[in-house]
C-alpha positions as CSV (number, residue, x, y, z in Angstrom):
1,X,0.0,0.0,0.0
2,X,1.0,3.5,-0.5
3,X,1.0,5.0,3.0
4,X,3.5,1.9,4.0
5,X,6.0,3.5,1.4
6,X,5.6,7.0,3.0
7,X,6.0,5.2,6.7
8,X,9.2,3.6,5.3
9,X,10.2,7.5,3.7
10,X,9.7,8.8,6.9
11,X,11.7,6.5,9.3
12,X,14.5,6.5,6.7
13,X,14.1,10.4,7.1
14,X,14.3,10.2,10.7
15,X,17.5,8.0,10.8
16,X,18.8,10.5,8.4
17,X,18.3,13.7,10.9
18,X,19.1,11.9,14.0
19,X,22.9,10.7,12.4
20,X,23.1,14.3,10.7
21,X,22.7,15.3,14.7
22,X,25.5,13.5,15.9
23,X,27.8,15.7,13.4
24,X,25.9,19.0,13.7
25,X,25.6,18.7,17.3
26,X,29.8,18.4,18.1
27,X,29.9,21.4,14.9
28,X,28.0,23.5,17.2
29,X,29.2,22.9,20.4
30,X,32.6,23.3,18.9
31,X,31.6,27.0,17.5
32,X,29.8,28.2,20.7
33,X,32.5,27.3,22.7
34,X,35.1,29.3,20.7
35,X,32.9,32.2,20.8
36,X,33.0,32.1,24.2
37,X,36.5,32.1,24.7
38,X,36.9,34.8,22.9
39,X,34.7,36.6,25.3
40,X,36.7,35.8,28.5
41,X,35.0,38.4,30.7
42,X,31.1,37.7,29.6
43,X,28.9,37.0,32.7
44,X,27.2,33.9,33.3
45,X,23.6,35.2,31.7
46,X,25.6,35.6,28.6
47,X,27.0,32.3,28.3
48,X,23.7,30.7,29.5
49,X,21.9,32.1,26.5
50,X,24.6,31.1,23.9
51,X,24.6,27.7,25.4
52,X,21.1,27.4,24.9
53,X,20.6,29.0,21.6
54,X,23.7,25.8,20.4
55,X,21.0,23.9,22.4
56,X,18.2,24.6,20.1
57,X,20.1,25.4,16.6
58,X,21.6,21.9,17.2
59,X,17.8,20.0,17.1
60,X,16.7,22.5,14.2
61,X,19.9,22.2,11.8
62,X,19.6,18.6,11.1
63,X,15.5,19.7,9.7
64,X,17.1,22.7,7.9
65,X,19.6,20.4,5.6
66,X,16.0,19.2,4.0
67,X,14.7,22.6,3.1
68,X,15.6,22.9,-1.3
69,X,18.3,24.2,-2.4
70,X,19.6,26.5,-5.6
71,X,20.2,24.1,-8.6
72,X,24.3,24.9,-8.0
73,X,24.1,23.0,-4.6
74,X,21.2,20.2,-5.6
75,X,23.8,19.1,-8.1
76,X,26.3,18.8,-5.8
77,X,27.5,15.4,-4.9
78,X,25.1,13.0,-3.3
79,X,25.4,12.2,0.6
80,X,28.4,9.5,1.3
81,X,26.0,7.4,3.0
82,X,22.4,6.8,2.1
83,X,19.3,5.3,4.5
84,X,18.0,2.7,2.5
85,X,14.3,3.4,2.1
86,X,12.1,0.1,2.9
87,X,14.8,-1.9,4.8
88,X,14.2,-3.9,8.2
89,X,17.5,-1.9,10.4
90,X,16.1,1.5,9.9
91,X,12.5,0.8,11.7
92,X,14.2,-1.3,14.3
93,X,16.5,1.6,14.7
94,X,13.5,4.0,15.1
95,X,11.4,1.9,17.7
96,X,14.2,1.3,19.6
97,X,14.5,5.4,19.6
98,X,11.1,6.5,20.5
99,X,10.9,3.3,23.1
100,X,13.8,5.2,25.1
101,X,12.8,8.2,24.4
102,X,9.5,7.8,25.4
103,X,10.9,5.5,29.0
104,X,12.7,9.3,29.7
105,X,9.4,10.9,29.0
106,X,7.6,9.4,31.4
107,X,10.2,10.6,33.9
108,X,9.8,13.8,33.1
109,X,6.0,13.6,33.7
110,X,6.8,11.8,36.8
111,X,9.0,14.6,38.0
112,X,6.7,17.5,37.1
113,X,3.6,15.6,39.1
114,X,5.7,15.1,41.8
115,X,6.4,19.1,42.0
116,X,2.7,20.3,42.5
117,X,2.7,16.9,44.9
118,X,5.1,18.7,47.2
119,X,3.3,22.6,46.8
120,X,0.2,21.2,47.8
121,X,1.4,19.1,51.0
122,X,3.9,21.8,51.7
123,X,3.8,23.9,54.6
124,X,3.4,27.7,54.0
125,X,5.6,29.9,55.5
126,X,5.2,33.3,54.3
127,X,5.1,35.3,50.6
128,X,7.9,37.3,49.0
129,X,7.1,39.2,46.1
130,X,4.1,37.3,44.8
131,X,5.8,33.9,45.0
132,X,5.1,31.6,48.2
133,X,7.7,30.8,50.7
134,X,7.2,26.3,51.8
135,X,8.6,24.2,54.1
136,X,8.2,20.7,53.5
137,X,9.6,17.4,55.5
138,X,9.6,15.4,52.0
139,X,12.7,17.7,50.5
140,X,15.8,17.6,51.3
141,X,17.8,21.0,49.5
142,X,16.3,24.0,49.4
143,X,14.6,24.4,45.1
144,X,12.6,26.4,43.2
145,X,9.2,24.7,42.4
146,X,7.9,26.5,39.3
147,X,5.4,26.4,36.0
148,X,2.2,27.0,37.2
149,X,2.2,27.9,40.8
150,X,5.7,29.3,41.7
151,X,7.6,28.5,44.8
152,X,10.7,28.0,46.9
153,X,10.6,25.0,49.2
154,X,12.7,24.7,52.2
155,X,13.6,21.9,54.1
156,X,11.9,21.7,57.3
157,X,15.1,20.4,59.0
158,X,17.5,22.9,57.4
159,X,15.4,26.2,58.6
160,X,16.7,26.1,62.0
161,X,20.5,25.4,60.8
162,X,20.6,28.6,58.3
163,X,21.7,31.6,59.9
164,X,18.4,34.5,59.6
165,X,21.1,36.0,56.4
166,X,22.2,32.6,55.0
167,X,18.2,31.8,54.7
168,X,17.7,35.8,52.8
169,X,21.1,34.5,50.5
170,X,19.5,31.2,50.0
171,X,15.8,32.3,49.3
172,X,17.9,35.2,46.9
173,X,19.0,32.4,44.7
174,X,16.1,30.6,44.5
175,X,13.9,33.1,44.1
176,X,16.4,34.5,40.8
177,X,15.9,31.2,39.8
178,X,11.9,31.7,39.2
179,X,12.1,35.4,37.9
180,X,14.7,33.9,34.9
181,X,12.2,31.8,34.0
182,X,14.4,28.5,34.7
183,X,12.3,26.3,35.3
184,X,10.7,26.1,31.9
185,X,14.3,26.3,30.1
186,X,14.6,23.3,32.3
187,X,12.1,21.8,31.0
188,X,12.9,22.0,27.5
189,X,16.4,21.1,28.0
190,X,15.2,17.9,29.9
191,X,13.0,17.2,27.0
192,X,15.8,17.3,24.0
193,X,17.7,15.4,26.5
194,X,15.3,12.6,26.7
195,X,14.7,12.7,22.9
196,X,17.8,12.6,21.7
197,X,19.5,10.7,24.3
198,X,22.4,9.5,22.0
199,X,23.7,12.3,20.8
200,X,26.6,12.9,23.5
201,X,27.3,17.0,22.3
202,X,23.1,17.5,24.1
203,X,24.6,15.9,27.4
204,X,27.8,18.6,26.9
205,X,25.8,21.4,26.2
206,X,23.4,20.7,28.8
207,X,26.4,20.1,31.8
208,X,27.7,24.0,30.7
209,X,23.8,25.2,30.9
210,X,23.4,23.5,34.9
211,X,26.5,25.3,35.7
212,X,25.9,28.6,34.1
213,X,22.3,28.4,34.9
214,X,23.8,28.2,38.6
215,X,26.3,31.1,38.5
216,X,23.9,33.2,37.2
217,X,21.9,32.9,40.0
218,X,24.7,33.4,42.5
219,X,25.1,36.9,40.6
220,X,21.5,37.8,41.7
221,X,22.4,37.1,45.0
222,X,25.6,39.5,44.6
223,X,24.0,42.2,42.4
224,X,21.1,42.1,45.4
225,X,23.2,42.3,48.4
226,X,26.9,43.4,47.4
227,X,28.3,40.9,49.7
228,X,30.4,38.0,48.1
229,X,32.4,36.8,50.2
230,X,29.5,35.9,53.0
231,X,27.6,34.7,49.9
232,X,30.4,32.1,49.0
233,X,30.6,31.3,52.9
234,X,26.8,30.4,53.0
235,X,27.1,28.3,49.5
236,X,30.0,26.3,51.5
237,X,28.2,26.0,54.6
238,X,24.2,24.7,52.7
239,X,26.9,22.4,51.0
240,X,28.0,20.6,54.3
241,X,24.2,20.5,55.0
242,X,22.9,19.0,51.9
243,X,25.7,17.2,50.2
244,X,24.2,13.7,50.1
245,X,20.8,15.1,48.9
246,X,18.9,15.9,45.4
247,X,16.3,17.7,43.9
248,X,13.7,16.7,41.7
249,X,15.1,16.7,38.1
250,X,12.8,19.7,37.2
251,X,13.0,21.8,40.5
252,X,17.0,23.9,39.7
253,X,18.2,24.7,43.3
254,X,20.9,26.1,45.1
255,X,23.0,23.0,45.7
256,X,23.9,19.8,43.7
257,X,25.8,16.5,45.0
258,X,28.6,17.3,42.5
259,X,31.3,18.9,44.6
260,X,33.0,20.0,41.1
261,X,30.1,22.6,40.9
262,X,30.1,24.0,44.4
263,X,33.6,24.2,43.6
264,X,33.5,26.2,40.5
265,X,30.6,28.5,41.8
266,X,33.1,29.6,44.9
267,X,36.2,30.3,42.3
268,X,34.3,32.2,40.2
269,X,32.3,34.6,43.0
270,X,35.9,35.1,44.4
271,X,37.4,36.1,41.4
272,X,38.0,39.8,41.2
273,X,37.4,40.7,37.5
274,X,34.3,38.6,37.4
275,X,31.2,40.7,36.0
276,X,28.3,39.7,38.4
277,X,25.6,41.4,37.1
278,X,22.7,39.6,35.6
279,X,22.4,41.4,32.1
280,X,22.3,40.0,28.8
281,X,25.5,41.5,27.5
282,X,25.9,43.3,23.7
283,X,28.8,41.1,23.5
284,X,26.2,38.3,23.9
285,X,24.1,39.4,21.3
286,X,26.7,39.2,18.9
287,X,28.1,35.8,19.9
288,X,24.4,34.7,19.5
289,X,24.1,35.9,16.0
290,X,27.3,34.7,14.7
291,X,26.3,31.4,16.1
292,X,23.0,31.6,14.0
293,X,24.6,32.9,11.1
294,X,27.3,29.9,11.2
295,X,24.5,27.5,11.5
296,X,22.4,28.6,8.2
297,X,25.6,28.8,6.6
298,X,26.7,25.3,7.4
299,X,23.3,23.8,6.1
300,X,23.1,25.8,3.2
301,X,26.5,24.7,1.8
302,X,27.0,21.7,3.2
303,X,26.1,18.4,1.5
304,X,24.8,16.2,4.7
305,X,26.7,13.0,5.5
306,X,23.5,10.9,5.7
307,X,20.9,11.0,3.3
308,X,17.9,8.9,2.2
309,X,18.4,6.5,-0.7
310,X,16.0,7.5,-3.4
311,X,13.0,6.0,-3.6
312,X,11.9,5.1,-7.1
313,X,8.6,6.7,-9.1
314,X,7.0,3.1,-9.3
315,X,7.3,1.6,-5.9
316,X,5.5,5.2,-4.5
317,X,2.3,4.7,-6.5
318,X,2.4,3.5,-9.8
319,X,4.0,-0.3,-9.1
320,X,2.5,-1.1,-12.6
321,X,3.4,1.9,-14.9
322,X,7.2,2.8,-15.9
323,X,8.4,5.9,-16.3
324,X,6.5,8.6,-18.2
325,X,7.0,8.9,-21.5
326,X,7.5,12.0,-23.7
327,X,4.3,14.6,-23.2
328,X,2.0,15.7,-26.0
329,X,0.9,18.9,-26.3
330,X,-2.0,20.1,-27.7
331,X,-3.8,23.9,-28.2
332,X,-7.5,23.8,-27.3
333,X,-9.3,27.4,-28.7
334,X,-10.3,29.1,-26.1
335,X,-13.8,30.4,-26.6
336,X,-15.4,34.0,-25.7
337,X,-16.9,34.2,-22.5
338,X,-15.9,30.7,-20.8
339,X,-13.4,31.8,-18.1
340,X,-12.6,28.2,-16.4
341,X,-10.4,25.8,-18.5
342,X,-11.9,22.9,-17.4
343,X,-14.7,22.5,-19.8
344,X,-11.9,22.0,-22.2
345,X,-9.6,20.0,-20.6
346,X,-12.9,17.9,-19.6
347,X,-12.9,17.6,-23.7
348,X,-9.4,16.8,-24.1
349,X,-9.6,14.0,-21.7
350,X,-12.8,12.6,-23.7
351,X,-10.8,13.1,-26.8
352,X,-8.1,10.7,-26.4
353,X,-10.1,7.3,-24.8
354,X,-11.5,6.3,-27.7
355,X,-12.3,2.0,-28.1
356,X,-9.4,0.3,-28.1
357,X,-8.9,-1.4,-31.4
358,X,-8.4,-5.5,-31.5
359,X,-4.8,-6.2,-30.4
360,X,-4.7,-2.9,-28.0
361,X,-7.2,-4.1,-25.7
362,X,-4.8,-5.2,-22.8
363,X,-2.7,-2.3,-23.4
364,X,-0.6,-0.4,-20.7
365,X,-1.5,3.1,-21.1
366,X,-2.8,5.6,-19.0
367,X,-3.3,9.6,-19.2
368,X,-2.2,11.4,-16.0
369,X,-5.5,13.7,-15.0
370,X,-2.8,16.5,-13.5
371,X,-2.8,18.4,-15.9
372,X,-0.5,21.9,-16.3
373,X,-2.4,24.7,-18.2
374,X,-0.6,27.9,-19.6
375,X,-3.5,30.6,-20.8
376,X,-2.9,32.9,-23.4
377,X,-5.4,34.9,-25.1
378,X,-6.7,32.4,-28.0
379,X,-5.8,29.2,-26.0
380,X,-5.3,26.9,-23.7
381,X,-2.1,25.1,-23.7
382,X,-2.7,21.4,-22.1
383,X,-0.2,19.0,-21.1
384,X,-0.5,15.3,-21.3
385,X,2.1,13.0,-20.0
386,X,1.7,9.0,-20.8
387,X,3.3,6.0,-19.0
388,X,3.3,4.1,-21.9
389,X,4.0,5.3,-25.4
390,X,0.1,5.2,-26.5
391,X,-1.2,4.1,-30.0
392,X,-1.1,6.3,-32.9
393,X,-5.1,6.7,-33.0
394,X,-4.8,8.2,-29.4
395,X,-1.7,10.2,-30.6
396,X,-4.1,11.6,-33.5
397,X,-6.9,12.6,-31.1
398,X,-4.9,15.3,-29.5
């Protein structure tokens, strides 16, 4: 049937894009991290957003090496290695894709139920700038519970061991964390993660986003109270506290059980020519575009190194016809007053099915009803394509 041929097109197209990933993804990551090398002294807000815009061009690139292409690059050479279209590998390849992706899914769901689970059997403990202060005994780090009702849950156990300043810090951090609208660029990231689980630059691009994500945050907490050096103090302190705990996978939150991190947060609040406030730099806005620019650039010139093997004309539709032959073209008059050329294509198509003579009758002919019709002021011009050379009589009745 037809539609399995366009199944078997479209897993073959999916294979293609996911490989093209791999490729695209390690391009990308390669180009955003030289751009930000070259910007030594950009804040963390500005290296969040570059990250994350290589984040999303690497998902959309592999979609944009489909879009058509000028005739002087669709003649270029074909793709060194082509999907075959039809063969067993590339659906098992596929199911095994969206089976994983769709285990990773599911933990994603889990994680965001289990979110509004904790807001609703928290304790409330007081409201801060239209987002509600919790306390819970099921959490054990102090996160940021966002989406649709925003909050910061505290342990109930680690209340009385932050210092009245070390809680402000804290709830500081968290609260950045909300008003940056992390917790849906979470999301998403968690989401490309779990669909394209095998494509190891999303896992590297998404470790520099937790950690930038992070230090952005801290700079809040500096910009706010001007004090970095109690700030670093309190991160090392909640550390000692929290170090064998975790947060939901959706909820960010001032601490992680990677000591690299806590380590690399400190370092970079102490150092002295560090930019801490949380602006989107114009430095960043140029780093963004080149990256952009690079990207289109890369997929308009460059022949992808997975393509789809192409699928002949006959196994689409027309299993019993071969290729078209030459068209005939005839010049219907066009007659005053009749504005709609279908009256006389309608006519053309009677025209040429007259009876087959003896001999013809189990001939392989057929006229293809798409038809392409050029108007000029005296006529119509009608194009007829055949699949079979057809008998002179038909010939004559055009």
């Amino acid at each position: 049937m037809i539609w399995v041929r366009f199944v078997d097109l479209a897993v073959a197209m999916a294979v293609s894009m996911g490989l093209n990933g791999l490729w695209l993804g390690l391009l990308l990551a390669a180009l955003a991290a030289g751009l930000l090398r070259i910007l030594p002294r950009s804040n963390a807000t500005t290296r969040y957003a570059v990250w994350l815009a290589a984040l999303l061009l690497m998902v959309a690139a592999p979609a944009l090496l489909w879009i058509p292409r000028p005739a002087p690059v669709a003649t270029a050479a074909a793709p060194p290695i082509a999907v075959p279209v039809g063969s067993q590998w590339p659906a098992y390849l596929v199911m095994a894709w969206f089976a994983i992706a769709a285990i990773l899914l599911a933990r994603i769901v889990w994680s965001f139920v289990h979110i509004h689970g904790l807001q609703r059997r928290a304790m409330p403990l007081g409201r801060r700038d239209n987002i509600r202060v919790l306390a819970s005994t099921e959490v054990r780090v102090p996160m940021a519970a966002g989406f649709v009702r925003r909050a910061v849950i505290f342990p109930q156990s680690l209340i009385g061991e932050l210092s009245p300043e070390e809680f402000e810090q804290v709830l500081c951090h968290e609260m950045a964390h909300l008003r940056r609208w992390d917790d849906w660029t979470q999301l998403i990231q968690a989401i490309l993660e779990a669909v394209f689980f095998f494509n190891p630059a999303v896992y590297w691009i998404g470790r520099r986003l937790k950690i930038e994500r992070e230090m952005a945050c801290d700079d809040w907490v500096v910009a706010a109270t001007g004090q970095v050096r109690p700030y670093a103090a309190c991160l090392t302190h909640l550390h000692e506290l929290t170090r064998r705990a975790s947060a939901p996978q959706l909820a960010p939150g001032a601490t992680t059980r990677r000591r690299w991190q806590i380590s690399a947060r400190i370092e970079a609040l102490l150092r002295p020519d560090r930019d801490v406030m949380p602006r989107f730099s114009r430095s960043g806005w140029m780093a963004a575009c080149a990256l952009v620019s690079a990207a289109l650039i890369v997929t308009a010139k460059t022949t992808p190194l997975v393509g789809v093997e192409d699928v002949p004309l006959a196994t689409m539709a027309f299993v019993h016809l071969s290729a078209p032959a030459a068209p005939a073209i005839s010049l219907a008059p066009r007659e005053p007053g009749r504005a709609r050329p279908r009256l006389a294509v309608n006519r053309m198509a009677k025209a040429v099915q007259p009876a087959s003579p003896p001999g013809l009758a189990d001939a392989s002919y057929m006229v293809v009803r798409a038809w392409q019709v050029e108007f000029s002021p005296s006529y119509y011009v009608i194009t007829v394509v055949f699949f079979e050379p057809p008998p002179p009589h038909v010939l004559n009745g055009i």
